[in-house]
C-alpha positions as a Markdown table, in Angstrom:
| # | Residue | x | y | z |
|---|---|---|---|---|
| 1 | Unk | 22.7 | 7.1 | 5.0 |
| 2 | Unk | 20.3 | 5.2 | 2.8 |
| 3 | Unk | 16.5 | 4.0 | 3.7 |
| 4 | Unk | 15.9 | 0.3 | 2.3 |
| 5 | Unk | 12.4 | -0.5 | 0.8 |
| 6 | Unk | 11.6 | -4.0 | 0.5 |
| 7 | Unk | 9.3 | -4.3 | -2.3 |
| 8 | Unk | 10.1 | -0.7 | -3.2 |
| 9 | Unk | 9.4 | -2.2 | -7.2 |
| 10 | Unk | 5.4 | -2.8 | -6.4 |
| 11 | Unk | 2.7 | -0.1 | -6.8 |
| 12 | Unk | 3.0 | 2.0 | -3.2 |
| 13 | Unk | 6.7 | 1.3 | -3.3 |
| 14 | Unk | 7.7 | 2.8 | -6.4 |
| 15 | Unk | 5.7 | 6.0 | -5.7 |
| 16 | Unk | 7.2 | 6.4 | -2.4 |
| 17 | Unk | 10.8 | 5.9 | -3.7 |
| 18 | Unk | 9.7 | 9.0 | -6.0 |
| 19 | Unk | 8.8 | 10.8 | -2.6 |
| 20 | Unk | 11.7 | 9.8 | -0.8 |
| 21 | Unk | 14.2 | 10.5 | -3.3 |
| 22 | Unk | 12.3 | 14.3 | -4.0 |
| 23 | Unk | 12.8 | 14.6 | 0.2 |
| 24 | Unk | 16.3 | 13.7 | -0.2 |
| 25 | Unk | 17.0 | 10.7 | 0.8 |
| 26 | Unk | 19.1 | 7.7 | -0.3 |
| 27 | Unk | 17.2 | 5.1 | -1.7 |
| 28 | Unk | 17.9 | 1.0 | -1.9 |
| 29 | Unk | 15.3 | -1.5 | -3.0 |
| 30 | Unk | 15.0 | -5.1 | -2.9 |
| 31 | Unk | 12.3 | -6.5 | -4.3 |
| 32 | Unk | 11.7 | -10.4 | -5.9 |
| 33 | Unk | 10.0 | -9.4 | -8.8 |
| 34 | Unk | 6.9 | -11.8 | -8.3 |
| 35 | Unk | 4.2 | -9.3 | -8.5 |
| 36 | Unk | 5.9 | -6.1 | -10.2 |
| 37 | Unk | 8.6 | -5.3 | -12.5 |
| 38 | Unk | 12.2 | -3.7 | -12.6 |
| 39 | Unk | 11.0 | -1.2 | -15.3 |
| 40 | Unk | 8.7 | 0.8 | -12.7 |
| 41 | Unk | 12.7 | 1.3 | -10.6 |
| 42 | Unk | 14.0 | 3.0 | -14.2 |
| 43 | Unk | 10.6 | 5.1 | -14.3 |
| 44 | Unk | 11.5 | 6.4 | -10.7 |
| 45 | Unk | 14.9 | 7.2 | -12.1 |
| 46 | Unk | 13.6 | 8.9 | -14.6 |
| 47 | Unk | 10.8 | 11.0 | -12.8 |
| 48 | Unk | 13.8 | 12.3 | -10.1 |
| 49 | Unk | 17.0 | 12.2 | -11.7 |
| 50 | Unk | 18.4 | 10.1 | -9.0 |
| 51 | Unk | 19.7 | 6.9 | -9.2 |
| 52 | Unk | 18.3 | 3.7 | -6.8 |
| 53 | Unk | 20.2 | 0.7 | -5.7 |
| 54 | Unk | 18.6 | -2.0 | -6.6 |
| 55 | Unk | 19.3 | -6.1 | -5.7 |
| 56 | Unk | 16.5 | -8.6 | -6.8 |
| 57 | Unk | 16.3 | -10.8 | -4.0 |
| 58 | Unk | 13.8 | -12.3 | -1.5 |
| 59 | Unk | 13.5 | -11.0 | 1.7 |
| 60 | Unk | 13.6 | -14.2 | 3.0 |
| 61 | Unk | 17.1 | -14.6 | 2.5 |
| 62 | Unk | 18.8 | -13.8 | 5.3 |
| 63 | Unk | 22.2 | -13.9 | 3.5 |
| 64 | Unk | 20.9 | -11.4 | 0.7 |
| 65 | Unk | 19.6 | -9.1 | 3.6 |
| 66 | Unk | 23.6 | -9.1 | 5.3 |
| 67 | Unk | 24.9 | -8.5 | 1.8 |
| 68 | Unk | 22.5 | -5.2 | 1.7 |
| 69 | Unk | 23.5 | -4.4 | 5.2 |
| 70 | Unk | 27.3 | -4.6 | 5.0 |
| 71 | Unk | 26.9 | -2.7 | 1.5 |
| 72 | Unk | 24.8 | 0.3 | 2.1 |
| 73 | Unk | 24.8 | 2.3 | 5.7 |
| 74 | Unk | 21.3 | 1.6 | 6.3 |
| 75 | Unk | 19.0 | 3.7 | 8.6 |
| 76 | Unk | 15.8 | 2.9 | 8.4 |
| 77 | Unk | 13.5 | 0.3 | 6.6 |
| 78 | Unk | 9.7 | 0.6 | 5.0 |
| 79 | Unk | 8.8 | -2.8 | 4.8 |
| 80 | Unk | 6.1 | -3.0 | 1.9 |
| 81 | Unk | 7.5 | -7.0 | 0.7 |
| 82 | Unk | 4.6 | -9.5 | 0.8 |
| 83 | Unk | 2.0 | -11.0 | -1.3 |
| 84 | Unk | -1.3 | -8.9 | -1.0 |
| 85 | Unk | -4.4 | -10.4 | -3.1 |
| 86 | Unk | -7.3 | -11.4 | -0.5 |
| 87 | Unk | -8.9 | -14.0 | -2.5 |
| 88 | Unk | -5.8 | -15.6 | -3.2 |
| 89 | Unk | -4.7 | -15.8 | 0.3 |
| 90 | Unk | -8.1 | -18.0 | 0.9 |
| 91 | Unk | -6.9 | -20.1 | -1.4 |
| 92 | Unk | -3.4 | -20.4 | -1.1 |
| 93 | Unk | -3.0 | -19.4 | 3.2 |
| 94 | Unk | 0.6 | -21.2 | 3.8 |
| 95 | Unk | 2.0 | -19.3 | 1.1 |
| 96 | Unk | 0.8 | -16.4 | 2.5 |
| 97 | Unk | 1.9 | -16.9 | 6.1 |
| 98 | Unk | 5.5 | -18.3 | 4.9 |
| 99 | Unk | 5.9 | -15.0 | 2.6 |
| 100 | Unk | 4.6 | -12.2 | 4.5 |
| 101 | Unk | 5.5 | -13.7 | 8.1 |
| 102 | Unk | 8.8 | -14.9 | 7.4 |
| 103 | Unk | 10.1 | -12.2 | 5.4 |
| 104 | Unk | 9.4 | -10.1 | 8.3 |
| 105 | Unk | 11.1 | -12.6 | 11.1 |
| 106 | Unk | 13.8 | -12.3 | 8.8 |
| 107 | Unk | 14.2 | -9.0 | 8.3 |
| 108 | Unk | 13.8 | -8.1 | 11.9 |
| 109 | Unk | 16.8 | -10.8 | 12.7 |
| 110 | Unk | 18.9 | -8.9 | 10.2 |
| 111 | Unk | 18.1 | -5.4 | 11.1 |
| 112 | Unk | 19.0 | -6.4 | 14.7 |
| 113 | Unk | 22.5 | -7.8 | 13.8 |
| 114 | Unk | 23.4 | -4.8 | 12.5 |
| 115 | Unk | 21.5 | -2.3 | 15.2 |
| 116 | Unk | 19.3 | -0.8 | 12.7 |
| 117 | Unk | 16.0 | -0.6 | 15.0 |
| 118 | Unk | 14.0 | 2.0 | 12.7 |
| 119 | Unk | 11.1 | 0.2 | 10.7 |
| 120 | Unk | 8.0 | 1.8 | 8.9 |
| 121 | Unk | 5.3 | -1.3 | 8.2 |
| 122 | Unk | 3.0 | -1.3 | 5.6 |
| 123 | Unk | -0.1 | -2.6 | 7.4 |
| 124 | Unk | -3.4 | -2.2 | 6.0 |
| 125 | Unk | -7.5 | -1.5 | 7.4 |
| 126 | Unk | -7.7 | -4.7 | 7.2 |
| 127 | Unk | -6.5 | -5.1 | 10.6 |
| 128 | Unk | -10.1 | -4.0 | 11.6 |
| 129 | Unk | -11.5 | -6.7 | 10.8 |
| 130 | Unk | -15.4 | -6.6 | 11.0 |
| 131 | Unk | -15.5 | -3.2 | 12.1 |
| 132 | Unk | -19.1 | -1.7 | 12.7 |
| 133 | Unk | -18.4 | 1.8 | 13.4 |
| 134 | Unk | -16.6 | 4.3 | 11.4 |
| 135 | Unk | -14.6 | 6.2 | 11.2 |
| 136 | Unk | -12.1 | 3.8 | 12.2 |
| 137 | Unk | -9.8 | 5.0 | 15.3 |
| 138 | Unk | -6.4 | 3.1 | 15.7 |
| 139 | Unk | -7.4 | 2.0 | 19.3 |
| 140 | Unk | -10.3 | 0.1 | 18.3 |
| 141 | Unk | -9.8 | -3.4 | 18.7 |
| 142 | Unk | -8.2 | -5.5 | 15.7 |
| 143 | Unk | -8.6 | -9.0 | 14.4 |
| 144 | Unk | -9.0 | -10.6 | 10.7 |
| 145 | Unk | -11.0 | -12.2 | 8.9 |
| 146 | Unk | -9.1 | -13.7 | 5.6 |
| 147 | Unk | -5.0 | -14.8 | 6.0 |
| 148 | Unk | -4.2 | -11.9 | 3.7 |
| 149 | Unk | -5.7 | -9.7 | 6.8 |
| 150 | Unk | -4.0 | -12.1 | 9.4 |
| 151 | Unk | -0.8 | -11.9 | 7.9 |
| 152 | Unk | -0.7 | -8.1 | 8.6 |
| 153 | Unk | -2.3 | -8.3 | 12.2 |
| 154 | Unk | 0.1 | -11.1 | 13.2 |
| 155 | Unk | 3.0 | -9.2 | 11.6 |
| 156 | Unk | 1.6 | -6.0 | 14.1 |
| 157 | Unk | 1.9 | -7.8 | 17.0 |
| 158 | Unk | 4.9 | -9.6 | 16.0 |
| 159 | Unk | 6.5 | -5.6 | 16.1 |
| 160 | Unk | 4.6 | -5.0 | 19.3 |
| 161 | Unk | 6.1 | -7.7 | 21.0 |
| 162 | Unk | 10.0 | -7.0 | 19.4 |
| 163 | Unk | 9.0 | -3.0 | 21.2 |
| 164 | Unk | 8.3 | -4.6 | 24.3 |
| 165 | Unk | 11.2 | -6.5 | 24.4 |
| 166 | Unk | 13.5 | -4.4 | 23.4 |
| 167 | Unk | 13.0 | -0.4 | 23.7 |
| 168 | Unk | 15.6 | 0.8 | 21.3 |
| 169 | Unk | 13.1 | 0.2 | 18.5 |
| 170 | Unk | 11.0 | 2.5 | 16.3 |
| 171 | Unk | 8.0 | 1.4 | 15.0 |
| 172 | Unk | 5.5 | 3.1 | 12.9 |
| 173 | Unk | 2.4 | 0.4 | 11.9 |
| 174 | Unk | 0.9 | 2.6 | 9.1 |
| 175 | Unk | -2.5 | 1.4 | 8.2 |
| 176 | Unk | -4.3 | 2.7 | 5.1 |
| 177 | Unk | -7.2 | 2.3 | 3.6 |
| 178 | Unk | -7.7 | 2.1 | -0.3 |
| 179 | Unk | -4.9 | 3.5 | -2.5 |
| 180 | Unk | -5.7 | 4.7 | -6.0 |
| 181 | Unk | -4.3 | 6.9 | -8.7 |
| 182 | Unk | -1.1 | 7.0 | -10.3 |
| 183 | Unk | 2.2 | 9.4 | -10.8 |
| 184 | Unk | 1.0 | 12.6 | -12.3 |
| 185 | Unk | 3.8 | 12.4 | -15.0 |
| 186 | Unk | 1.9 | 8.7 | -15.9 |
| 187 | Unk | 5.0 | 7.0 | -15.9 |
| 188 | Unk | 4.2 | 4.6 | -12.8 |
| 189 | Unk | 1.2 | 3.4 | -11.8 |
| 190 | Unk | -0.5 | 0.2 | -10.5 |
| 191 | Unk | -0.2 | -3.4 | -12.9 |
| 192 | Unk | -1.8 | -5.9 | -10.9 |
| 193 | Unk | -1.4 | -9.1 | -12.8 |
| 194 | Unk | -4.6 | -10.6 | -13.8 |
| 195 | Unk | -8.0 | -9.6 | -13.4 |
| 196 | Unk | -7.6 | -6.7 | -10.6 |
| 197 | Unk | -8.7 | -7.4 | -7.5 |
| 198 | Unk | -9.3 | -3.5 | -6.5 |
| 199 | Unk | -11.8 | -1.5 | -7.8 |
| 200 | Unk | -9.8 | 1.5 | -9.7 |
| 201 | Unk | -7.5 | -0.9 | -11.7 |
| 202 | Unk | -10.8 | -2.8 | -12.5 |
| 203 | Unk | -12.2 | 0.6 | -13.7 |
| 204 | Unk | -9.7 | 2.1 | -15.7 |
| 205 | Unk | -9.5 | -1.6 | -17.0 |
| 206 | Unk | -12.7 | -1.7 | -18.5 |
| 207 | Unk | -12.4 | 1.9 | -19.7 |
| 208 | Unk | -8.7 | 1.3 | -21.7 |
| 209 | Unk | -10.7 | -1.8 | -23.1 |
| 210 | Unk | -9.1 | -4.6 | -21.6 |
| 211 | Unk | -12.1 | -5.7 | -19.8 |
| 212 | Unk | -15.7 | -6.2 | -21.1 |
| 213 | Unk | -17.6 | -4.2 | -17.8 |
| 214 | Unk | -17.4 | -3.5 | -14.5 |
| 215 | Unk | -18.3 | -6.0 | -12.1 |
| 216 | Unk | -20.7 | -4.2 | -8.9 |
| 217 | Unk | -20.1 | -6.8 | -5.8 |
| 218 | Unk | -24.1 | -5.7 | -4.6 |
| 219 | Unk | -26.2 | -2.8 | -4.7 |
| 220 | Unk | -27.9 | -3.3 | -1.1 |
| 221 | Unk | -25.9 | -2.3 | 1.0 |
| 222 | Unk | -26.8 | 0.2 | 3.6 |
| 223 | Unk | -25.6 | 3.1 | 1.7 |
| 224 | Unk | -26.6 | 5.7 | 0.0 |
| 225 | Unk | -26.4 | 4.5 | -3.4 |
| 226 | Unk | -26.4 | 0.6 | -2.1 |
| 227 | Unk | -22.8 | 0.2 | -3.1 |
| 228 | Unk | -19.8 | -0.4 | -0.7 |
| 229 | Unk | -18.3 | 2.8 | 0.1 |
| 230 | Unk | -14.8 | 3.0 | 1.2 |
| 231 | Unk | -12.0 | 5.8 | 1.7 |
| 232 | Unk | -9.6 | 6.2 | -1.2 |
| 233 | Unk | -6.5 | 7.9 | -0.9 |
| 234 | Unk | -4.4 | 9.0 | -3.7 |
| 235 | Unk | -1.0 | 7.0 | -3.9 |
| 236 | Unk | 0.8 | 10.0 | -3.7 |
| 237 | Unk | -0.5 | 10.9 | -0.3 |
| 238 | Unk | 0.2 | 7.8 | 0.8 |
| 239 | Unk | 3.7 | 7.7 | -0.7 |
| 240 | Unk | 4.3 | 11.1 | 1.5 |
| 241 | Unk | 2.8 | 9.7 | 4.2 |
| 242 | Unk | 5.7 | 7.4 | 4.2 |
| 243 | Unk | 7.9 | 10.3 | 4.3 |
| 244 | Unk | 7.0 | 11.5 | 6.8 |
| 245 | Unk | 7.0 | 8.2 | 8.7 |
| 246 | Unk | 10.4 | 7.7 | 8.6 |
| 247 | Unk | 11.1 | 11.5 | 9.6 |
| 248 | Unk | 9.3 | 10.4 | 12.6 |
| 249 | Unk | 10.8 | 7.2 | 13.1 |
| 250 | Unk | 14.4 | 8.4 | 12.6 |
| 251 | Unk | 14.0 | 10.9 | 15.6 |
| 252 | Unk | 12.4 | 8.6 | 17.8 |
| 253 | Unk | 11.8 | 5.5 | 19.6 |
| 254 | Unk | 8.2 | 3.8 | 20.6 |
| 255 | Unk | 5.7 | 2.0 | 18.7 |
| 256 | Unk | 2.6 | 3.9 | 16.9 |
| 257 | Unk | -0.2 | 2.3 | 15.0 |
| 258 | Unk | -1.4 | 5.2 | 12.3 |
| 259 | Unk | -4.2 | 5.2 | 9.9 |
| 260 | Unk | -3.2 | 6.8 | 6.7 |
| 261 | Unk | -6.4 | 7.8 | 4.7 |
| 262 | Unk | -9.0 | 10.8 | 3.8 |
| 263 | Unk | -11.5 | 10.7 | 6.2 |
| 264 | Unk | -13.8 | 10.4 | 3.5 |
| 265 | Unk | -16.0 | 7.4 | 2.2 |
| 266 | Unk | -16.8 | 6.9 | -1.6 |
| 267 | Unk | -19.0 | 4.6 | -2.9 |
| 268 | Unk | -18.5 | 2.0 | -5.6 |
| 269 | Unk | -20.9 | 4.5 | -8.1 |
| 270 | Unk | -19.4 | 7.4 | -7.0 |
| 271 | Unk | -16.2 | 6.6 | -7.8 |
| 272 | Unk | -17.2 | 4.8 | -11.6 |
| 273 | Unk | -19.0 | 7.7 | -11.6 |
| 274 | Unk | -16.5 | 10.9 | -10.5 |
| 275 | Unk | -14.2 | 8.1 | -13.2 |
| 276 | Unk | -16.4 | 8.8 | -16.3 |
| 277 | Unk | -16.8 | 12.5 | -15.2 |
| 278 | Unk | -12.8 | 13.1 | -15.5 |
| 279 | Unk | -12.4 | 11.5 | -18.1 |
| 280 | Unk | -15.2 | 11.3 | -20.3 |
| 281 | Unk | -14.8 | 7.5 | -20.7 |
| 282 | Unk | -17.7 | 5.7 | -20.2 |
| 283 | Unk | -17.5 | 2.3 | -17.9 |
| 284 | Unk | -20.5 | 0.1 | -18.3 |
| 285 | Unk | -20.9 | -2.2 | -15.1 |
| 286 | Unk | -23.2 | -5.1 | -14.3 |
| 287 | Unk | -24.3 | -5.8 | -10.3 |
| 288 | Unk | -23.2 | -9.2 | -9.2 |
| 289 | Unk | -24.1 | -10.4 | -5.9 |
| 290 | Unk | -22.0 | -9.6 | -2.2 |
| 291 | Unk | -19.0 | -10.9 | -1.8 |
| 292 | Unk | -18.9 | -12.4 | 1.8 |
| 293 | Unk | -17.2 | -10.2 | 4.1 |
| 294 | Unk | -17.2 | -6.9 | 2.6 |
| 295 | Unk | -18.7 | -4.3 | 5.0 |
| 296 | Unk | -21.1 | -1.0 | 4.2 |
| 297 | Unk | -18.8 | 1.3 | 4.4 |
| 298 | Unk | -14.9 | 1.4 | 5.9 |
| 299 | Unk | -13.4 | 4.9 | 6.1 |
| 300 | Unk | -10.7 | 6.4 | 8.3 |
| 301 | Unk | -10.2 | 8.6 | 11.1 |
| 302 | Unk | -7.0 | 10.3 | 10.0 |
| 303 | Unk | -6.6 | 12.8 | 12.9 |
| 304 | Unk | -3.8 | 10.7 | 14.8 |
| 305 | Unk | -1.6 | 10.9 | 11.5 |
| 306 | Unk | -1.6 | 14.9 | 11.2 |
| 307 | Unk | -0.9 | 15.5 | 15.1 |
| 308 | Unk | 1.7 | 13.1 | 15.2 |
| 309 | Unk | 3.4 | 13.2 | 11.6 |
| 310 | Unk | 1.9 | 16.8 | 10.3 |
| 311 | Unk | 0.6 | 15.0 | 7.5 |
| 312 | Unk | -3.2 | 15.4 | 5.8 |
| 313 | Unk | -4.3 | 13.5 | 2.6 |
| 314 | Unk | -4.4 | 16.7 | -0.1 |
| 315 | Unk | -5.5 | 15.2 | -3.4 |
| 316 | Unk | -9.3 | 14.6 | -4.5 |
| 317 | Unk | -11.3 | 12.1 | -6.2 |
| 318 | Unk | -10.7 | 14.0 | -9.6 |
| 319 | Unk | -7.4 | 13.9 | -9.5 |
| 320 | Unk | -7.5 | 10.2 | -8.3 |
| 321 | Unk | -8.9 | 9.4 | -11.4 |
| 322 | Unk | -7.1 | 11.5 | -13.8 |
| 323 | Unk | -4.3 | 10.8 | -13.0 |
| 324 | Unk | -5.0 | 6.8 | -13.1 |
| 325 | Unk | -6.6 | 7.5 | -16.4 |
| 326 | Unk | -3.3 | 9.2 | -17.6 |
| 327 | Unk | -1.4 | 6.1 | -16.5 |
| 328 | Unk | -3.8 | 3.4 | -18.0 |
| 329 | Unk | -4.2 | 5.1 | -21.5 |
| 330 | Unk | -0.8 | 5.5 | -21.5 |
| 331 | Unk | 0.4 | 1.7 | -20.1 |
| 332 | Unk | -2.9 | -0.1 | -21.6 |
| 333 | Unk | -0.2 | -3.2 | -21.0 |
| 334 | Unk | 0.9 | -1.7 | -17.2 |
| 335 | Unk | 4.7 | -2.2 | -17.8 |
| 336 | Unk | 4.7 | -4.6 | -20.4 |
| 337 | Unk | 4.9 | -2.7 | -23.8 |
């Protein structure tokens, strides 16, 4: 019995093939290729000593999906495929709602044909929205506020409404906050393509020399320090967090929206700062003005995750960033050598 990840190639899906393979289970990946790379599959290989199926295909192709299906006795899917760069989405929304939405319609109308109703979604904090309270509780309301951030709210309610119509289904909508770090053996990590839109890859970016200095998105914010603060969870938490997921999934039926982060929020200067302190790197920065949209702090309420999956974040900042810092000094070029 295997568990397909779509996208299982990208940054979050890689590390939790590593944690799905170390828990045992069978692993099969399709991922296109657009925004990560075939070598980060032959790293995960090479971390666990297990092999994982791989077909490079869109998940928009229904035919490719049936070609999976009748190959592999599937169980369960965690459904990370989709393009996932805010600004980008602003500019370019119909490409975002024809990949992320219809990869998902289509995957849903394949799962269905072949009575696989067990589906972990990678959803995001973004489904907040505007939120003015923290921590963040998964029955607070939800809305959006860029199409990057509607794609995954739409894509919620598009699983809500496939619950409600049909009971059989398992849903988990896992929504986490900001994943950083990298494999402790170095060998994966995240390669964004281009200037990085988050803040660690922008870091250890600046620090590896690829980038000239870190750019601060304001410093007057009510914080603190000024700076945004936000709650960072190690990829590897999050990877297990997926684990667990589909433990739960697999032994149930329902629909449960679950926040996946620390609890904790970090500020933008905390976390250049707890960077240079592990590493001894220094990262010079320059403060730039807001970016519209970006709230004081986001951070989660994580409580509903441990009663419900028996799962806590464990790693720390440090570790966050030693462990990026081992990855980035050691892939200055991510996976192009």
């Amino acid at each position: 019995m295997a568990i397909l990840v779509t996208g299982g190639a990208g940054y979050i899906g890689s590390h939790t093939c590593v944690e799905m393979l170390n828990a045992g289970y069978e692993v099969v990946v399709i991922d296109n290729l657009d925004n990560s790379s075939s070598e980060s599959l032959k790293r995960v290989e090479k971390i666990t000593g297990k092999t994982v199926k791989f077909y490079k295909e869109d998940v928009r192709d229904k035919d490719a999906l049936r070609k999976i299906f009748k190959e592999n006795k599937i169980e369960a899917v965690i459904h990370f495929a989709g393009l996932k760069a805010v600004g980008e989405s602003v500019r370019e929304p119909i490409m975002y709602y024809n990949n992320n939405i219809q990869n998902t319609i289509a995957l849903v109308e394949v799962m269905t044909e072949f009575n696989v109703k067990k589906i972990v979604f990678s959803s995001s904090a973004t489904v907040y929205g505007e939120a003015k309270v923290v921590p963040l509780t998964e029955d607070m309301p939800t809305s959006a506020i860029n199409p990057y951030g509607k794609t995954k709210w739409f894509i919620e309610h598009i699983l809500s409404d496939l619950y409600n119509s049909d009971n059989e289904w398992s849903v988990a909508l896992l929504r986490y906050f900001n994943p950083i770090g990298a494999h402790k053996s170095g060998l994966i990590g995240e390669d964004p393509k281009g200037i990085p839109n988050n803040l660690m890859p922008y870091i250890s970016q600046v620090a590896v020399g690829k980038l000239q200095k870190l750019h601060v998105f304001g410093d007057d914010y009510n914080t603190p320090d000024g700076t945004g603060v936000r709650d960072y969870i190690h990829v590897i938490d999050l990877a297990k967090g997926h684990v667990k997921a589909v433990d739960y999934v697999l032994k149930t039926t329902g629909l449960e929206a679950i926040n996946l982060g620390t609890g904790n929020g970090v500020s933008v200067f905390e976390l250049r700062d707890a960077f240079v302190k592990a590493t001894g790197v220094e990262v010079p920065f320059v403060v730039d003005p807001r970016r519209p949209g970006d709230a004081d702090e986001v951070y989660a309420d994580a409580s509903k995750a441990k009663k419900l999956l028996g799962w806590t974040a464990e790693l720390d900042v440090k570790q966050m960033c030693e462990d990026t810092w081992r990855w980035q000094s050691g892939n200055p070029n991510g996976y192009e050598q």
